[in-house]
N, C-alpha and C positions, 0 to 999 in steps of 0.2 A: 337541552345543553346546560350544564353548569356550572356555576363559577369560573373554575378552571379555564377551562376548555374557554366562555367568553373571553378571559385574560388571555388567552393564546391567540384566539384570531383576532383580537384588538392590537397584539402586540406586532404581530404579522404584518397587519396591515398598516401599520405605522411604519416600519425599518424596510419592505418589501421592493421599494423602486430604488431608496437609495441603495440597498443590497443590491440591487440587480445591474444597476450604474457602476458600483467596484466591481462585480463582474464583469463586465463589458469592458473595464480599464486595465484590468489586470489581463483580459484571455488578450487585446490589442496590443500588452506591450509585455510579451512572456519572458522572462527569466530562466535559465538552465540553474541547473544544480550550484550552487554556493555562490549565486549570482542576485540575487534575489533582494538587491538593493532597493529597486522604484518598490516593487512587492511590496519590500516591508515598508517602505513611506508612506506608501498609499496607506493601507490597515493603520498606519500610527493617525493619517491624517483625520482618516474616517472617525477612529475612536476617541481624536479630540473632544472638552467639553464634556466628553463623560466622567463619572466618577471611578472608570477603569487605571486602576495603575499600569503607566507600560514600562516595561522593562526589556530593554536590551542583551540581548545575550553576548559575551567577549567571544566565544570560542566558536560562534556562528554569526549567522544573519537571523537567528530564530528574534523570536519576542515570547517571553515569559507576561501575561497580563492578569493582574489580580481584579478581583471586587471583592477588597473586604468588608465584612458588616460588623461582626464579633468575633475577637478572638477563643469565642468559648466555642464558637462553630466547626462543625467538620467540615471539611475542603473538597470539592471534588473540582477533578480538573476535564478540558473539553479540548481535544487537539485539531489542526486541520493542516494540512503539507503547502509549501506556497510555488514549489516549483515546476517547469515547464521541460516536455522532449523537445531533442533536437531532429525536428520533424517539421518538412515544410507543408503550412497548411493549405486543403484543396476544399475548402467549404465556402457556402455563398456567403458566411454572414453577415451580415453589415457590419460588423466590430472582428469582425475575422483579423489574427495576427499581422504587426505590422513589421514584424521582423521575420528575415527572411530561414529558413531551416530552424526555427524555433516557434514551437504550437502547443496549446495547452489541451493534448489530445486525452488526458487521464484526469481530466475533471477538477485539477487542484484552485483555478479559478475560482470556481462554484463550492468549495470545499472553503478558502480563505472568506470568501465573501458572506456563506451559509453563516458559518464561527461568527466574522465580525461583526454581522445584522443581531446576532445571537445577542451578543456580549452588550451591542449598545440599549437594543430591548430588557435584558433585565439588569442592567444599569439603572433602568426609570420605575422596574419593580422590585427593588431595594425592601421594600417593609413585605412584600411575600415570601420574603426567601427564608429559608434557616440554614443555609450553608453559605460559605465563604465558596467563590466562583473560581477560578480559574483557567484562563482562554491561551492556550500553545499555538504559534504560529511558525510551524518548525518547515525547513530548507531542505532540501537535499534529500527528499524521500526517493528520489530515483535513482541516486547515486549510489545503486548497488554493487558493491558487499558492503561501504562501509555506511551509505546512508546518513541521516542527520538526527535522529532520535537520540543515539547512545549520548552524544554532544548536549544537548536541552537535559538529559539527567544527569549529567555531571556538574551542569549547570544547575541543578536544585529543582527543577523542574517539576520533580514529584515530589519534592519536597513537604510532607506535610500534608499529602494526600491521600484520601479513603480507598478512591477510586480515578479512574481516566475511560472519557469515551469518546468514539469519535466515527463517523459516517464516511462512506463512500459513494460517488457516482455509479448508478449499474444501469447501464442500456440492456441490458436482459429482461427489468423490470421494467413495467409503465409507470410514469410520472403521476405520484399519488401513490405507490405501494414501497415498502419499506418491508427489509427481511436481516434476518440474521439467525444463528443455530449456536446453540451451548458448544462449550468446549473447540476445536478446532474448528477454523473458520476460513486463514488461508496456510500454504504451505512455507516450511521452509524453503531456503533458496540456496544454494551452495556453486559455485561454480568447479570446473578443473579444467586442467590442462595435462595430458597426457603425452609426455615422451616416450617416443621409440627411437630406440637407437643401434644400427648395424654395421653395416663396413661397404663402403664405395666401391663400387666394381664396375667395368665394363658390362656393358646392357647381353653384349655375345658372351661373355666368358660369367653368368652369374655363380657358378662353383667358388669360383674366388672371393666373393664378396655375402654383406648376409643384406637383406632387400627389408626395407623398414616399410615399407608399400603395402607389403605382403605380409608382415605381421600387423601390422595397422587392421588389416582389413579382419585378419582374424580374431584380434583383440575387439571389435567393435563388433562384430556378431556374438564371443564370449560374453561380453557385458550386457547382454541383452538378456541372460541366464542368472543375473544376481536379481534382478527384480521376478521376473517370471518364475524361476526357482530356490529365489533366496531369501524370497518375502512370502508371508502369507498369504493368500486370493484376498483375503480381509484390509492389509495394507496398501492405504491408496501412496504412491509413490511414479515419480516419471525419472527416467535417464536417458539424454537427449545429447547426442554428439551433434554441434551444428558447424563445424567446421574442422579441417582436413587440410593441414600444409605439409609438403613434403617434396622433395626434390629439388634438381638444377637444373637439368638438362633429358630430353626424351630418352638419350642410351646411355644413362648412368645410374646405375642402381643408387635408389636414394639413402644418404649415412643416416638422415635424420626424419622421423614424421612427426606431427604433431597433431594431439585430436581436442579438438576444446568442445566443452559441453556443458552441461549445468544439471544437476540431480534435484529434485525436489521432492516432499513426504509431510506425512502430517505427525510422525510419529517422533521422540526423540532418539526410540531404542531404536527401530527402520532404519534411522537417519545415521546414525553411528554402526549399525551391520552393514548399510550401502556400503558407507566408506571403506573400512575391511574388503569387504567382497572387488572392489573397485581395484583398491592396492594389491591386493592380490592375484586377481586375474589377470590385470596389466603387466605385473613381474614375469606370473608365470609362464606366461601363454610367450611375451617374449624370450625369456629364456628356452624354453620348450624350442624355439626356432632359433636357437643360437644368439639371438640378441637380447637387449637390456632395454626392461619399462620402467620408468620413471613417474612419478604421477604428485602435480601439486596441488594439495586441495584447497578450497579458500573457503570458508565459512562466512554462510550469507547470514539474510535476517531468519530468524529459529521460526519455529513455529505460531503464528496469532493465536492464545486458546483463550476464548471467551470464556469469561466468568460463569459459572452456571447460576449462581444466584442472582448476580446483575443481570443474565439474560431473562430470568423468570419476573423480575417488575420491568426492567424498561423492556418486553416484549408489550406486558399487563398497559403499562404507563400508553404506547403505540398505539392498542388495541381501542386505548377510549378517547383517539381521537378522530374516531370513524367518522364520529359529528363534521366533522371538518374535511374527513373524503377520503382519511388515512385507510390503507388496507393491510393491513400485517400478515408477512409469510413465512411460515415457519423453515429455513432451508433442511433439510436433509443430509446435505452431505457439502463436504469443504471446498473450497476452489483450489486449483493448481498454482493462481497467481500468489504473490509475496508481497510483504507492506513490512516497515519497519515501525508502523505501529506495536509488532510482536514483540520489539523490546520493551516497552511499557506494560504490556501483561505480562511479562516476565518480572514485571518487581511489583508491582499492585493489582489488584482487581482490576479486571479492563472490561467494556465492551463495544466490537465495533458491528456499524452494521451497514445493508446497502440501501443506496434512495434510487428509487428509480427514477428516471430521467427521457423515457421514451415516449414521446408525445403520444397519448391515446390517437388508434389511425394511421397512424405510419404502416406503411409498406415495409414488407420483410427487406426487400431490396433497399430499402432506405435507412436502416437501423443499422450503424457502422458499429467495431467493438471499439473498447480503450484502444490507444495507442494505436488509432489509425488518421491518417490526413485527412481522412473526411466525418471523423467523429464528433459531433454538435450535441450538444442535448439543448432540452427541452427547458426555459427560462422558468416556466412555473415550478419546477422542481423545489427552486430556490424557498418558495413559500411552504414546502411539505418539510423541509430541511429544519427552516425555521421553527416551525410549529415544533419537530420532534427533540430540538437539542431545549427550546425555550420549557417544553413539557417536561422534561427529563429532569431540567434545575428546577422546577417549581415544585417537581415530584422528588423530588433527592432524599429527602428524609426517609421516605418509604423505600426506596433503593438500599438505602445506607444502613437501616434498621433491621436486616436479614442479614448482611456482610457478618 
């Protein structure tokens, strides 16, 4: 084992219980999307007494938190999300949510707590570092389309940075393996909503009226032909209508339908033919049936695409801390889910990756995903967390010297 790697599980084990206690404080008392008050007092309280600067953000609840050393130093920054679904938690654990329909089912607990153990541990190793630190404790990662990232860089957040990384929770993995993949990592996220719209008729006499029912239904089997036919087999992309309003009454042909749904892709150019293909299908297909499609798109978080340089040391940085039980996975292929991390790769060099969290043993039946009422992870995680954001700054110069 050497040097290093000693300075990592000494550091580990120094910040590890009090990490795991802001864990336990923050999953017992969760915050919703731009709510994120106690959240952020608690991480100011925690980082008291260090030589972290905190800073408040105006235009959120985030916190902006520096270590600086030298201003001749390059900067890399390290993000973690602080807020909570509005989801009532069904788990045993003894710090299980004390608030009722609000649970920290997406890991952002152990995501604030992992960052702020981070932050105070190389607080105390100040003379190993050669960059300048910077620790984001950003709100509203759930609050999709609009999210709470874009808000922290308007705030200066990347101000002055090389690079931005940051970890997630993955129950797919076991607790002690850590993965991520160059370039696309998760998808963008777009929502719509689809109008149809026709003429009110008696249920007996439908010659007289046009039935928005009945183009709805043909519009939603059309759209199923822009991905399967309007994408490559090669483009990973989904189009998912998940809900269907329409009508007033059983024998009156409906004036209005409405189809809401969300499109997601890993690609930019996919991402802008969807929409096309989308608006178009929608028009014609009602037209074609005598009525009128309307379609309003909302642009969610873009694409996550990991840096491929950044991936090639902090996968390298991962790999040698096997000493310590890390296991590095290389993924293959993108996930469908969305993070608004993807606006911070979109203005720097970024990389995010996944920690596993699934206690070695666990039963298949007992492994819940994100964003379920019975999704818990695994407390050690927290120490694997540690190790890899503490490794990454200790290793930054070697990251930062291929950018």
């Amino acid at each position: 084992m050497d040097k290093i790697t000693d300075t990592i599980k000494k550091s580990v084990k120094d910040v590890y219980i009090e990490s795991k206690k802001l864990q336990e404080a923050i999953h017992q008392n969760p915050e919703l999307s731009n709510m994120e008050i106690q959240t952020r007092n608690k991480i100011k309280t925690f980082l008291d007494g260090t030589s972290v600067e905190i800073r408040e953000c105006k235009q959120s609840l985030g916190l902006i938190c520096d270590l600086k050393l030298n201003k001749n130093f390059p900067t890399i920054a390290f993000r973690a999300d602080m807020d909570a679904l509005p989801i009532n938690e069904r788990t045993d654990l003894p710090y299980r949510s004390k608030n009722d329909n609000i649970m920290h089912a997406c890991g952002h607990d152990f995501h604030s707590a992992i960052l702020a153990g981070a932050a105070k541990a190389l607080s105390l190793l100040s003379g190993r570092l050669s960059v300048n630190l910077r620790f984001i404790f950003q709100p509203a990662e759930e609050d999709n389309p609009i999210g709470g990232a874009k808000k922290i860089i308007r705030e200066g957040g990347l101000a002055d940075c090389a690079a931005v990384l940051g970890l997630h929770l993955w129950p797919g993995f076991l607790t002690g393996q850590a993965g991520t993949k160059p370039g696309p990592l998760f998808a963008s996220s777009d929502r719509l909503t689809l109008r149809i719209i026709g003429k009110s008729a008696h249920a007996a006499m439908p010659e007289a009226g046009v039935d928005s029912i009945v183009i709805a239904g043909h519009v939603l089997l059309a759209l199923q032909s822009a991905i399967s036919r309007g994408l490559s087999p090669f483009d990973e992309a989904v189009l998912t209508i998940g809900r269907i309003e329409g009508g007033t009454r059983y024998n009156v042909l409906a004036e209005e339908t409405r189809l809401l749904g969300t499109v997601r892709n890993t690609s930019s150019a996919a991402r802008e033919k969807l929409r096309q293909s989308i608006i178009n299908i929608t028009g014609k297909t009602a037209e074609m049936f005598g009525g009128k499609g309307e379609v309003e798109y909302f642009d969610g978080y873009p694409v996550l695409e990991n840096n491929f340089t950044l991936f090639e040391s902090a996968s390298a940085i991962l790999k040698k801390l096997s000493d310590l039980g890390m296991e590095f996975i290389e993924l293959k292929r993108p996930s469908m889910i969305s993070e608004d991390f993807s606006y911070y790769t979109h203005e720097i060099p970024g990389l995010f990756f996944f920690l596993g969290c699934t206690e070695p043993g666990t039963k298949e039946e007992d492994i819940h995903p994100l964003h379920s009422p019975l999704f818990k992870a695994d407390q050690n995680c927290i120490r694997f967390g540690l190790a890899a954001l503490i490794g990454m700054a200790l290793n930054a110069n070697e990251m930062l010297a291929r950018l």
